[in-house]
N, C-alpha and C positions, 0 to 999 in steps of 0.2 A: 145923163147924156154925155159929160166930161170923160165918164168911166167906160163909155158905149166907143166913144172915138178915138181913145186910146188903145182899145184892145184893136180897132181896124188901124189903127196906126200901127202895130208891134204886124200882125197880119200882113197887108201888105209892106211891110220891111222884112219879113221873111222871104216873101215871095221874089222883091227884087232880088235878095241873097241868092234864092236860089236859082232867079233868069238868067245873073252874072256867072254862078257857078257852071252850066248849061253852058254857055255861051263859050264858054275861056275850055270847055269841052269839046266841040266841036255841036252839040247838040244844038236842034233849033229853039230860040229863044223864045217862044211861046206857042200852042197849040191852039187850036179850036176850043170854045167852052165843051161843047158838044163832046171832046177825048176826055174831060174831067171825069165821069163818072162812069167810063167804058168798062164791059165788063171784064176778068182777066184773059190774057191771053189763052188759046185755045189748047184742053190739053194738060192746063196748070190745075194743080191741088186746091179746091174749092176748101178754104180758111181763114182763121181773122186775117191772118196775114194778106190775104188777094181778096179779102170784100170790099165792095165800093161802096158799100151802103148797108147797113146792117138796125133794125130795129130790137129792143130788148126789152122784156114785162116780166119782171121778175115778183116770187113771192117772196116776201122779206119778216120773217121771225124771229127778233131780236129779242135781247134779255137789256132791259134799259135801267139805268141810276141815274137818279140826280139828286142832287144836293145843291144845295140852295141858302141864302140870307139875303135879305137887304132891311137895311137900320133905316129908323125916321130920319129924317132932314129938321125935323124941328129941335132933337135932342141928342145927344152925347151915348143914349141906353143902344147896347148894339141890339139888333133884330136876333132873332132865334135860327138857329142852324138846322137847318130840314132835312130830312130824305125823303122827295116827294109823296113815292112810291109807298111807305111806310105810314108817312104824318099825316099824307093826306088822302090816301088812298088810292094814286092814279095810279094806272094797268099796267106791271111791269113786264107782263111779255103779249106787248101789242102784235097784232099779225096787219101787215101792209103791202099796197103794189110800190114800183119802182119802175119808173119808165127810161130807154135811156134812147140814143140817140147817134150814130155814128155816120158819118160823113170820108170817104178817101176823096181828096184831091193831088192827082199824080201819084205816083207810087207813094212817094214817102211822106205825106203831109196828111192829117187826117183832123176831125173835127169835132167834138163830142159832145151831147147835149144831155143833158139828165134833168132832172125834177123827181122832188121825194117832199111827201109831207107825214107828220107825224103830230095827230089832235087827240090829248088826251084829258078826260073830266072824269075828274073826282068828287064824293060825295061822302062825307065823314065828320062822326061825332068827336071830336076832340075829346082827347084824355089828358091834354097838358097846355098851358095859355102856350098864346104863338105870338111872339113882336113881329111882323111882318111889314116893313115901313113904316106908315104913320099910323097903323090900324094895332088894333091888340085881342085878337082872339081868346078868349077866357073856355076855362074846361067846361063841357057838357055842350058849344056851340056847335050847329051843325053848319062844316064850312063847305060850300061848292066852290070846285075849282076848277079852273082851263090854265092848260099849258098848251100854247099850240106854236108848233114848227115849220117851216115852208124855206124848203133850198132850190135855187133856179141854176146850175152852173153851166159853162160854159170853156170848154177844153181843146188848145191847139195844143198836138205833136206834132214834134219833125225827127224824125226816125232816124240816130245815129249808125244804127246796124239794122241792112233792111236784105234778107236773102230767104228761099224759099222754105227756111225750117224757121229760122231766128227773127224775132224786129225786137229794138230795143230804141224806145221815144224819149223825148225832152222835150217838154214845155213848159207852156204858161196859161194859168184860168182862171175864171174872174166871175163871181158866183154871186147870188144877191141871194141873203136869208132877212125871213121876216121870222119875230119869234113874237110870242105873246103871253104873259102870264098875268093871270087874275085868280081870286082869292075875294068871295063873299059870307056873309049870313044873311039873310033875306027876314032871319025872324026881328034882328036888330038893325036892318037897314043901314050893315056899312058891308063896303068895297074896297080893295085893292086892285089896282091894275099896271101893269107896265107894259108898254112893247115899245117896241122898232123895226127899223126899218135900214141895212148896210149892206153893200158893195162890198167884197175882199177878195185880194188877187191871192191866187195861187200858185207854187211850183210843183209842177206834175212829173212823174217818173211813169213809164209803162213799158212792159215787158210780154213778150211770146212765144211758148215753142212748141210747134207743131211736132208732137210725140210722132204719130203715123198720120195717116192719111183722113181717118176718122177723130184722133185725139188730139186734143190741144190746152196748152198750160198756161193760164192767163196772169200774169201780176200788172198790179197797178196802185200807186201813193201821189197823195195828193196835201199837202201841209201849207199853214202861212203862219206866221206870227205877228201882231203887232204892239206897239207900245206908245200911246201918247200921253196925255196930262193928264184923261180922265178914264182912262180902261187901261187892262193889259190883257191880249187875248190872243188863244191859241187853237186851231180848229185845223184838223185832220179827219182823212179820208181814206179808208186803204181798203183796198179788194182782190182776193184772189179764188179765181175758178176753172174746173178742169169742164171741157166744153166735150161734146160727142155730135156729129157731123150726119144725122140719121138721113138725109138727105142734104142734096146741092144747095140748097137755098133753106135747107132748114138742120136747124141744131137744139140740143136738150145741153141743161149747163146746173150744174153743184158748185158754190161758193161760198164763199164766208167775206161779211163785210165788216167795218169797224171803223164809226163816225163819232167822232170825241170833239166837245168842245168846252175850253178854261175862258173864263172870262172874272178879273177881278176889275170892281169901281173903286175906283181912289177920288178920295175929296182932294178935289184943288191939283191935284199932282203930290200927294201930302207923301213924303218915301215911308215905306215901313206903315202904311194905313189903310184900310180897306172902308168899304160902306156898302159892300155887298159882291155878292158873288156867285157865278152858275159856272156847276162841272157836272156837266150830261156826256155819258157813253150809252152810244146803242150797236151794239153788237151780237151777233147771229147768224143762222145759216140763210141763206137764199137757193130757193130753187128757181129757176128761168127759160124761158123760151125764146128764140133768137130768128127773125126771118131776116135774111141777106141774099143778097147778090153782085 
């Protein structure tokens, strides 16, 4: 909720910037709700650039790695270093949707919503014991596994360079990922499990240029880093796609995406020590379908 009322706090302190910047313009100091989502002026090149509204279901084919550890808490033995994909079998080029979400308010402010999940189970006879926490997998055990993904983000630009070929945004976004890994044997009746549950803000970059009238060249970054006593974590987001305009309100789109995320645990804040660690990249092409207007 903390994290909910601060992104409306950064929101509207945008918007007052830019009722003052309006004002000290000559422009009137605010509109009807009703002009927020007006379609473009009549005439103008139907593009990301002049959509008011744009829905996005993209197919996403990525080639994934993760690599993996986390040591017992009862002992000093570190945990065994994974490649998920390899040790335990889970699917390294999963095929998934991608939903996304886009919102103009006034020309230059825009609003962007997405959600991506990525659930993968593995099922494999070990060839080498595994320390995996407090658990110790021995060779010939058949381990089933879950690693499951879920990002919720939430994205404001405000469009430093805004003209009918060019926009170039700056923002801020604030995204909640849930992740969850477990690790069993069912014939010896033991488990491993870990998840959570985090909020982390973002600094977002987006970029557009409307090649012609049908083509268009989309970039977009998304990074945060953080550092406290008991993680160090780093999680990136980058996309770039060339879009085709096959209708006014409808588009066909080829990209390429690339979602990475570091996360080292340190006991206590201890410098120079770790107690486990997740480095997942999923990266690939996306094909998409785009309704706007």
């Amino acid at each position: 909720m903390r994290t909910g009322l601060a992104l409306a706090a950064v929101l509207m302190s945008l918007n007052a910037v830019q009722a003052t910047a309006q004002e000290q313009s000559g422009e009137p100091r605010s509109r009807p709700a009703s002009e927020l989502l007006q379609p473009p002026r009549k005439g103008a090149i139907a593009s990301p650039i002049t959509d008011r509204f744009a829905l996005r279901v993209s197919y996403f084919a990525p080639s994934v790695e993760t690599f993996m550890r986390l040591d017992p808490e009862s002992s000093a033995i570190q945990g065994t270093e994974l490649v998920a994909e390899d040790d335990l079998g889970l699917e390294d080029r999963p095929t998934q949707a991608r939903v996304e979400m886009m919102i103009r308010m006034r020309e230059r402010n825009r609003l962007r919503v997405d959600f991506y999940k990525l659930t993968r189970y593995g099922d494999m006879v070990l060839n080498r014991p595994i320390a995996f926490g407090d658990q110790i997998f021995v060779v010939n055990d058949r381990v089933q596994t879950l690693l499951d993904w879920r990002e919720l983000g939430l994205t404001y630009t405000r469009s430093l360079l805004h003209s009918e070929r060019f926009e170039i945004g700056l923002g801020l976004g604030i995204a909640l990922l849930e992740a969850k890994a477990r690790g069993e044997v069912q014939a010896r009746n033991i488990r491993e499990q870990e998840d959570g549950v985090a909020p982390y803000p973002t600094f977002a970059l987006d970029a557009t240029w409307r090649i012609s009238s049908r083509w268009s060249l989309n970039l977009r970054g998304q990074t945060f880093t953080a550092h406290s006593r008991d993680i160090e974590a780093t999680k990136s987001d980058y996309h770039g796609d060339v879009q085709y305009r096959w209708r006014r309100n409808f588009t066909f789109g080829l990209g390429y995406s690339s979602l990475q995320l570091k996360a080292d645990v340190l006991p206590n804040g201890e410098p120079g020590r770790q107690t486990g660690r997740l480095d997942q990249d999923i990266s690939g092409p996306e094909f998409f379908v785009r309704a706007s207007f």
